[in-house]
N, C-alpha and C positions, 0 to 999 in steps of 0.2 A: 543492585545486587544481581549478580550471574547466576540464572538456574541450571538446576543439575541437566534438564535440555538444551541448554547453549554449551555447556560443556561437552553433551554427549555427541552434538551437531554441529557443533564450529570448532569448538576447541581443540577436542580431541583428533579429528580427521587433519588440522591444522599440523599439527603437529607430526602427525607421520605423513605429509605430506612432504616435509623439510622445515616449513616454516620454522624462524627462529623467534621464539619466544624471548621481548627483551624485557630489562629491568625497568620499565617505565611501564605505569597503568595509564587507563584512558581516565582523564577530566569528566566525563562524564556519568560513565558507566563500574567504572574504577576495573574495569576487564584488565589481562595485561596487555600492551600491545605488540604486536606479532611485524615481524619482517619477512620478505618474500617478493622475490627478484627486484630490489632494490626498493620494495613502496612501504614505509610505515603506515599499519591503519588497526583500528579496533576491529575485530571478527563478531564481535557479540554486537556493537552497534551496527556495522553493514547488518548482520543477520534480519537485527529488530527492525530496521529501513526497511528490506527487500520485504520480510513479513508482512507489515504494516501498508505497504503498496499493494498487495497483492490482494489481504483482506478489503481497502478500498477501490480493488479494480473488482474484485466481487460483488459489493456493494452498486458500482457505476454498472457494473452487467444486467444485477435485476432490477435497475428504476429504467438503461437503456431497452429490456425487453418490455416494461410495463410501456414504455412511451408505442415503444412500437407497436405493440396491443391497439393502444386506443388510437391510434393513429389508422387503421386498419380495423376501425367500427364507425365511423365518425355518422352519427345523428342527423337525421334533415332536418329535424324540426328545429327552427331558428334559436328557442331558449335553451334547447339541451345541446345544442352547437356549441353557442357560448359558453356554458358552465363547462364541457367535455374539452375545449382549448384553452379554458384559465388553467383547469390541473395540467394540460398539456405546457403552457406556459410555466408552470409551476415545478416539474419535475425537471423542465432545461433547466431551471435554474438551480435545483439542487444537484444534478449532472453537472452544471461549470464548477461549482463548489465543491464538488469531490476530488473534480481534476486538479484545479488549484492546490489540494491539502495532497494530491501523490505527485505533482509538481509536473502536473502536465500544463499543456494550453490550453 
């Protein structure tokens, strides 16, 4: 279902851009689909994509500053070393996992 925000942010600027609006909707989103210098594509799925990347490189910004925090306190004492590198370990791993889902490396 298209919100009246993707209408008022894609669709509509779409359209007084030149785009031509055709008689075919997207399979997924059921948007219509727009033409524009030769490329068929959904405006409301690119939209949701670029969104959805952005709010996950948000997310990849503040676990990469936590990392860099504790990175930049690091503990002498041997037991609170290791406990302060398994979170450290722990949060590269949810950092590779964010990248993967916004389709980075």
């Amino acid at each position: 279902m298209i919100t009246d925000e993707e209408i008022r942010k894609v669709i509509a600027p779409l359209l007084l851009s030149g785009a031509k609006m055709l008689d075919k909707h997207c399979p997924k989103c059921g948007s219509p689909l727009f033409e524009k210098d030769g490329r068929v594509f959904c405006p409301v799925c690119e939209y949701r994509e670029k969104k959805r990347k952005r709010e996950l490189k948000g997310v990849e910004e503040v676990l990469m500053e936590k990392f860099k925090e504790l990175a930049n306190s690091m503990p002498t004492e041997v037991e609170k070393l290791r406990v302060h590198l398994e979170v450290m370990e722990k949060l590269l791993t949810i950092i590779e996992r964010y990248k993967k889902l916004e389709g980075g490396t």
